[in-house]
C-alpha positions, 0 to 999 in steps of 0.5 A: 210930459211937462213944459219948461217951468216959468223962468224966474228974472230976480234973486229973490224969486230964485232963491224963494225956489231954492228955499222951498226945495230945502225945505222939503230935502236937502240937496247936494250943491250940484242938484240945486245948481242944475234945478236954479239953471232950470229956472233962470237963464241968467247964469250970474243970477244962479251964482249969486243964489247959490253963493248966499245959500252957501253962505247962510248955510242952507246947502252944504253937501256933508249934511245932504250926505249924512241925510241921504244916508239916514233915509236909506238906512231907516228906509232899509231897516223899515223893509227888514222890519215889515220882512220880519213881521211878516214872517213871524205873522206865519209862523205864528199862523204854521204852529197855530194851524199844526196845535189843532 
């Protein structure tokens, strides 16, 4: 469906990747490695990237996990909650309707 992405040559293109993919979620340390290898050829080059993103904190897979966790768990009390509603909503309309 969609071509491979243009293949970056420095450090500082791929690591401006690597920071707009942070800054929309995190990653876990595999996901980056295999979404820089996508980008570049040049093994060392991911390595080096992926060493400074580690270094500054910027890729840490306890905090990706902690994320992953909270979005699947307001993502699930959101579902309940829309749920709930719902069934208030008619059983409210049920009782109203057998009142007339």
């Amino acid at each position: 469906m969609f071509g491979k992405p243009r293949q970056l040559e420095t450090e500082a293109e791929l690591y401006d990747v690597a920071v707009r993919a942070l800054m929309r979620r995190a990653h876990s340390v595999h996901e980056m490695k295999q979404k820089l290898e996508r980008r570049s050829d040049n093994k060392l080059l991911v390595q080096v990237v992926m060493a400074r993103l580690k270094e500054n904190g910027q890729i840490d897979d306890a905090r990706y996990a902690k994320q992953f966790a909270r979005q699947r768990t307001e993502s699930a009390s959101k579902e309940n909650s829309a749920s709930r509603e719902t069934c208030e909503r008619a059983a409210s309309r049920t009782v109203t309707l057998t009142r007339h």
